[in-house]
C-alpha positions as CSV (number, residue, x, y, z in Angstrom):
1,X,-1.0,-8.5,-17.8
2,X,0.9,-5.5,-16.8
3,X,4.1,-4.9,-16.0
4,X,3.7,-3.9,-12.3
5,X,1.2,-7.3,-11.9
6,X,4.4,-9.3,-13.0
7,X,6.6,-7.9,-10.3
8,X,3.9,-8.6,-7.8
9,X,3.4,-12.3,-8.9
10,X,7.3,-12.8,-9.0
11,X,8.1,-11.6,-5.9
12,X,4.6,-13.4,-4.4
13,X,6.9,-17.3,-4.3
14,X,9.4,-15.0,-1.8
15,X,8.7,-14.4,2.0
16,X,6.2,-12.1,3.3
17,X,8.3,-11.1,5.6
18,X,10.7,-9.7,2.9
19,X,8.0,-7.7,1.1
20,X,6.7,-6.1,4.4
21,X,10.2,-4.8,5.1
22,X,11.1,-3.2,1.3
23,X,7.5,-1.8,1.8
24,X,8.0,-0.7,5.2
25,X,11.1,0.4,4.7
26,X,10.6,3.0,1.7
27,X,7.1,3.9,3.2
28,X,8.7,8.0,3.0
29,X,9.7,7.6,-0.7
30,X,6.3,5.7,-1.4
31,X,4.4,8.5,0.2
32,X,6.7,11.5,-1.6
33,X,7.6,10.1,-4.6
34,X,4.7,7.6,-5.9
35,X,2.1,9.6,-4.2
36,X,3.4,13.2,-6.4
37,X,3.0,10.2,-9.8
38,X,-0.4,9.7,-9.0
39,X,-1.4,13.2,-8.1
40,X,0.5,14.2,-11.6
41,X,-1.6,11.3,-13.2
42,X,-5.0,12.5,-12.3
43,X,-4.3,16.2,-12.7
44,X,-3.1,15.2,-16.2
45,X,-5.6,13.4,-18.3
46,X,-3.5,13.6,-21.7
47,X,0.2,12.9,-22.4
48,X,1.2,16.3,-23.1
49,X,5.0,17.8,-22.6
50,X,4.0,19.9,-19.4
51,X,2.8,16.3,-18.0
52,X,6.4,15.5,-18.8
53,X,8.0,18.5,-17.4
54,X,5.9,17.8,-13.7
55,X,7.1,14.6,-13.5
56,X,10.8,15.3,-14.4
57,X,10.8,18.0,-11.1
58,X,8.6,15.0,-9.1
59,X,11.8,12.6,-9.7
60,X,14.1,15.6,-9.1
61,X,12.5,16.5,-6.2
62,X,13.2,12.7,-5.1
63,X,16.4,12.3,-5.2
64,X,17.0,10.5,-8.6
65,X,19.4,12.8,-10.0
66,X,19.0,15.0,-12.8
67,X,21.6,13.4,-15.7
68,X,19.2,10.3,-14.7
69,X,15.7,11.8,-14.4
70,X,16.6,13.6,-18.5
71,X,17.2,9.7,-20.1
72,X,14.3,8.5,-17.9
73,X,11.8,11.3,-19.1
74,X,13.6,10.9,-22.8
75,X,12.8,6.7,-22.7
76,X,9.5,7.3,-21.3
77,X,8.7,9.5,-24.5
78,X,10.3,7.0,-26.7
79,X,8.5,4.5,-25.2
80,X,4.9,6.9,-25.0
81,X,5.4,7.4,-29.2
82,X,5.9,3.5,-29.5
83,X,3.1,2.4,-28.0
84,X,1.3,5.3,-28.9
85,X,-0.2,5.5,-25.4
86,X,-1.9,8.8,-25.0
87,X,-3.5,8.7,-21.9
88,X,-1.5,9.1,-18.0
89,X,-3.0,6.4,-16.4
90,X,-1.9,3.8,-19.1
91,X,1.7,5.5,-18.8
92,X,2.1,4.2,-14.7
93,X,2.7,1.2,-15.9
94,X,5.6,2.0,-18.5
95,X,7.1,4.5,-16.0
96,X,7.8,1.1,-13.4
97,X,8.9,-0.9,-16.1
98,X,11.4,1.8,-17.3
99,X,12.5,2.5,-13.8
100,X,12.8,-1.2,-12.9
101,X,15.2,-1.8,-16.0
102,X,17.4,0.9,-15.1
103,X,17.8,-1.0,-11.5
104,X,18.3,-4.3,-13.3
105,X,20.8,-4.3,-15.1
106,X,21.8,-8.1,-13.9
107,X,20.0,-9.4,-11.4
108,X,23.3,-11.7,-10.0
109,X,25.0,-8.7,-9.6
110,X,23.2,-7.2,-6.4
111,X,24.4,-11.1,-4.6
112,X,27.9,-11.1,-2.6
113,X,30.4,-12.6,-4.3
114,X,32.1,-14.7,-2.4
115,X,35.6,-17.1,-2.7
116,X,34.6,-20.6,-4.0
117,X,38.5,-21.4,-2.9
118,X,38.7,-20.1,0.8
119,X,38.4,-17.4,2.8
120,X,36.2,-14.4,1.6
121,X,37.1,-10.8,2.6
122,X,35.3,-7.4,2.7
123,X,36.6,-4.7,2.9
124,X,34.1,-1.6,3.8
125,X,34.8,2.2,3.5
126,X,32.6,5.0,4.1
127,X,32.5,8.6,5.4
128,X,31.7,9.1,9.4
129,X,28.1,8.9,10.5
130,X,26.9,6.9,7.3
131,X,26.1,3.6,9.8
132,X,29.9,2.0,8.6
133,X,30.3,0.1,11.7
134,X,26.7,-0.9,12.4
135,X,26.5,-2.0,8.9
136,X,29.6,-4.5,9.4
137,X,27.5,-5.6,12.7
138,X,24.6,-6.5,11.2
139,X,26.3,-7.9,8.0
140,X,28.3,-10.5,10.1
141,X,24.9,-11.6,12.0
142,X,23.4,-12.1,8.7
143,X,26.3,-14.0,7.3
144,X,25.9,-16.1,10.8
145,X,22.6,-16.8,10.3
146,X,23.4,-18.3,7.1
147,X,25.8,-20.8,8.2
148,X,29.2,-19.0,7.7
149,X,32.1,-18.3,10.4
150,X,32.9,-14.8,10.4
151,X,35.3,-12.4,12.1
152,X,36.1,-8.3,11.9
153,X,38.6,-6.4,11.9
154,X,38.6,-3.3,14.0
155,X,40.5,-0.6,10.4
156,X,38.9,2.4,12.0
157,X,41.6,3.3,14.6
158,X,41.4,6.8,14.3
159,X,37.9,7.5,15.3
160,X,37.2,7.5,18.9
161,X,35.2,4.7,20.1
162,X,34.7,3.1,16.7
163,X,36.8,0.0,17.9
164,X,34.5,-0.3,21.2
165,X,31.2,-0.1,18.9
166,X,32.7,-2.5,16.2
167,X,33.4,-5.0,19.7
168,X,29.7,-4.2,21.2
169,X,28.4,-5.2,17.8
170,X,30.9,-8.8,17.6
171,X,29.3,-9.8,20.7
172,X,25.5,-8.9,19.8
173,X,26.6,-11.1,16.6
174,X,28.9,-13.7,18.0
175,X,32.1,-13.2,16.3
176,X,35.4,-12.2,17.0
177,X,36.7,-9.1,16.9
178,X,40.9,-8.4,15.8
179,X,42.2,-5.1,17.5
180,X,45.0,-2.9,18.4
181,X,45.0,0.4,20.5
182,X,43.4,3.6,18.9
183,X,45.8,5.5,16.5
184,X,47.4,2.4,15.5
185,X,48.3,1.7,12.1
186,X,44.9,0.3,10.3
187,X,46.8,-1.8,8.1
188,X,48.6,-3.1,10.8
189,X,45.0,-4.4,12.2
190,X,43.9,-5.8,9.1
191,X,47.0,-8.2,8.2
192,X,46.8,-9.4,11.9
193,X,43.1,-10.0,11.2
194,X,44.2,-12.0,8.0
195,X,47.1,-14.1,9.9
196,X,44.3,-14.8,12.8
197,X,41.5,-15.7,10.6
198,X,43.4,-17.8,8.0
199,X,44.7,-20.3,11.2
200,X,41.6,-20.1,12.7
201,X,39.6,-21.4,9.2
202,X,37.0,-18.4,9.2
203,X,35.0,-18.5,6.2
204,X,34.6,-14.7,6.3
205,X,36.9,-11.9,7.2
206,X,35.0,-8.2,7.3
207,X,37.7,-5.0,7.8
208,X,36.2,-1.9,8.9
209,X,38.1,1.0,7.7
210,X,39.2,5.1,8.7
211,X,35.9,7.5,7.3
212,X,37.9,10.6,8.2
213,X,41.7,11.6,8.2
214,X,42.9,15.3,8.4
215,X,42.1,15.8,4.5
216,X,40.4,13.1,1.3
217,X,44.1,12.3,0.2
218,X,45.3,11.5,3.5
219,X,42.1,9.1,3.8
220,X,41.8,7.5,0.1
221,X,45.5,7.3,0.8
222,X,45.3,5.0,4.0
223,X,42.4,3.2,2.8
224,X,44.8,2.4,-0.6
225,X,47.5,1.0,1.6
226,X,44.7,-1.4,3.3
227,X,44.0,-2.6,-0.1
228,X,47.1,-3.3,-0.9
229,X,48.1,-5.3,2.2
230,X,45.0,-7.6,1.4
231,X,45.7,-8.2,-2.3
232,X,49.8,-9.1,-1.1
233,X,48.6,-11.8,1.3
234,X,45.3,-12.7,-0.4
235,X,45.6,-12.4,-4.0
236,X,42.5,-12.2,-5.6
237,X,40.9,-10.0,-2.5
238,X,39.6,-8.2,-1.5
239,X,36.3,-10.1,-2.8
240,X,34.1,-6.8,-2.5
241,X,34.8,-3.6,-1.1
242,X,31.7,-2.5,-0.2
243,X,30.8,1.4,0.2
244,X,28.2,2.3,3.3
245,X,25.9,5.5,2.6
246,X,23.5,7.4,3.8
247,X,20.4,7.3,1.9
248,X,18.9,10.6,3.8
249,X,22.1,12.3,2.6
250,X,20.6,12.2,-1.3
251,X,23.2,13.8,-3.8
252,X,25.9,14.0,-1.6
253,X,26.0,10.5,-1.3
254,X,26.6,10.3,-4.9
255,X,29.3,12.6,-4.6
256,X,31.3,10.4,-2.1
257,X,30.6,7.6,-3.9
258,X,31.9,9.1,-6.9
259,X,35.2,10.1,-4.6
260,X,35.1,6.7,-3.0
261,X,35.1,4.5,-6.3
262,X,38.1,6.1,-7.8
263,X,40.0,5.8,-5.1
264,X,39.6,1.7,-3.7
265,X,37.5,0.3,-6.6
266,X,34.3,0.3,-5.1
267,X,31.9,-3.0,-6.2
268,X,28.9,-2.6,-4.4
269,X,26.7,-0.1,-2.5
270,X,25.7,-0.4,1.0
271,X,22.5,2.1,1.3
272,X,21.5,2.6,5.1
273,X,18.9,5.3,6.8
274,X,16.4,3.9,3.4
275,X,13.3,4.2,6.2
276,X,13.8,7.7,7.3
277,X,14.3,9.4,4.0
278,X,11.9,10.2,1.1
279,X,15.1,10.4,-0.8
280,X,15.2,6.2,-1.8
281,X,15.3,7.7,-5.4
282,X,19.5,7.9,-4.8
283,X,19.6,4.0,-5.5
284,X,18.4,4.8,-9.4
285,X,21.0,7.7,-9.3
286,X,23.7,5.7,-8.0
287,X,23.1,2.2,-10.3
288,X,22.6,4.4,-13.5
289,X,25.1,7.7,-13.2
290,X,28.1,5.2,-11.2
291,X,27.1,1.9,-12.7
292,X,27.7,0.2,-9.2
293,X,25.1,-2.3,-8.1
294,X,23.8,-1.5,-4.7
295,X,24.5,-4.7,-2.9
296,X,22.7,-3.8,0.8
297,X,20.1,-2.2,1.9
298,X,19.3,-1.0,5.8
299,X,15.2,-0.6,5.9
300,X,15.7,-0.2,9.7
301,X,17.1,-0.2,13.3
302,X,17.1,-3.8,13.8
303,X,19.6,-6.5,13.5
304,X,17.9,-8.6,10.6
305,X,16.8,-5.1,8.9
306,X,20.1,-5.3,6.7
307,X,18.1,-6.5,3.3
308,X,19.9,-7.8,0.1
309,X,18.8,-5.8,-2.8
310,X,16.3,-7.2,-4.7
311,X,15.1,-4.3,-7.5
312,X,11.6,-6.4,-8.0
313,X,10.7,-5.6,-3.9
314,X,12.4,-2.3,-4.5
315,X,10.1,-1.6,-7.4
316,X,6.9,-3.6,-5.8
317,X,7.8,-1.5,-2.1
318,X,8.1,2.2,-4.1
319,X,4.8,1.6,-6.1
320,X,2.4,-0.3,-4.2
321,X,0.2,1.9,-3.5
322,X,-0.1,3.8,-7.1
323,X,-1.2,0.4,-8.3
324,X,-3.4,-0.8,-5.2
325,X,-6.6,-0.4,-6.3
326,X,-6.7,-2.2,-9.7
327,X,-4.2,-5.0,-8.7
328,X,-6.5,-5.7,-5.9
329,X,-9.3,-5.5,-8.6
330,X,-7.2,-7.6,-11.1
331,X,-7.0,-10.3,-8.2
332,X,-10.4,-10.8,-7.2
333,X,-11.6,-11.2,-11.2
């Protein structure tokens, strides 16, 4: 059995309705990125080095990043000599397996963490216009949904009507909402949020944060300070600081991330924007060059369209169709 028919049986036990959204949601990658592999495989009968050399701009061209897209293209060769495979069509198959081990690196490591002994906070950071504030909206219906109390806190006081939005989006989702006025001290906010959701027994406490201040230090600066007025009250928290961005953005999200991490300790990766990009090849960038897992994924406008990362519907929703033919084949024998 190949490797690509394993990741369609394993993820067959989960909900359709899952699978539809990962495949809906990277439909623009599928097209770009899987669509350029299959072009490249029929072009290319042989496994040759200018077969190599097409599909090392293909990934490029994707978004994967090129320090990535070189130890890809290098493991696919090792892995072409080992099992001596000379043909491109048997070579689909390694490429999702190599591709698929780069995203999992451990599987329990794309899950929340949250505090077996209490109160669980997020903090989440994140430039302006990356979806910050609609992620925390839809993260706290999710986290509803399953059964928790949650409540936010409104960090981003510098941004004009960010507190307003974070409020529209506590009442779409049903939780509360902890604010001052705009300009007010953000960490000010979020130990208020910590003294009101401690008496009140939330089970989770979300703190939106500043994306811009006059300059980067001023901002990694404030959102340092936040940090620390978590850790002081809660030691131990926060439980993941969680970084939203853009997936049309491509490189330049890997950039802020970069930025982002050294600055508050980033542990996961909110991607957003995944349906309206052909970039989705980002994620591989960011899990391989940053070593963060990505913890989130947004595949859409909706409320529920927040996804957890799941690298086997990631790998099943890119590659669907550059297997379609024989899987259905394979299935009807």
């Amino acid at each position: 059995m190949n490797f690509f028919k394993k990741i369609k049986n394993k993820i067959t036990g989960q909900t359709e309705s899952v699978t539809e959204k990962f495949k809906g949601g990277l439909t623009k990658t599928r097209q770009s990125f899987a669509s350029k592999v299959n072009n490249l495989v029929k072009r290319y009968r042989k496994v040759d080095e200018e077969f190599f050399e097409e599909l090392e701009e293909v990934m490029i061209s994707s978004d994967v990043g090129v320090n990535t897209v070189l130890e890809l293209i290098d493991q696919l060769k090792d892995e072409a000599r080992t099992r001596n495979i000379k043909e491109t069509e048997e070579l689909k198959d390694v490429i999702v397996e190599v591709l698929s081990g780069m995203l999992t690196k451990k599987d329990e490591e794309n899950e929340l963490t949250f505090n077996p002994n209490g109160m669980t906070i997020f903090l989440v950071v994140g430039v302006n216009g990356v979806g910050k504030t609609t992620t925390i909206g839809k993260l706290a219906h999710k986290l509803k949904q399953e059964g928790k109390t949650v409540m936010l806190a409104a960090g981003d006081t510098f941004r004009a009507g960010a507190i307003d939005q974070l409020e529209v989006w506590g009442e779409r989702s049903g939780v509360n909402v902890i604010k001052h006025q705009e300009g007010s001290d953000p960490a000010a906010v979020v130990y208020d949020a910590l003294v009101a959701a401690k008496s009140r027994k939330v089970d989770v406490l979300i703190c939106d944060t500043a994306g811009r201040l006059q300059n980067k230090v001023n901002l990694m600066n404030e959102l340092e300070k936040v940090k620390r007025v978590i850790a002081r009250e809660y030691p131990g928290a926060p439980h993941e600081v969680l970084l939203v961005l853009d997936a049309t953005t491509g490189q330049n999200a890997l950039s802020q991330a970069k930025q982002f991490s050294q600055a508050t300790g980033v542990t996961g990766i909110v991607l957003t924007k995944l349906d309206g990009t052909a970039k989705g090849g980002i994620v591989l960038a960011i899990r391989h060059e940053l070593d963060i897992p990505v913890k989130l994924i947004g595949l859409g406008e909706g409320i529920n369209d927040l996804q957890t990362f799941d690298s086997d519907q990631f790998v099943y929703g890119l590659f669907s169709d550059l297997f379609s033919e024989e899987t259905e084949s394979d299935d009807h024998e």
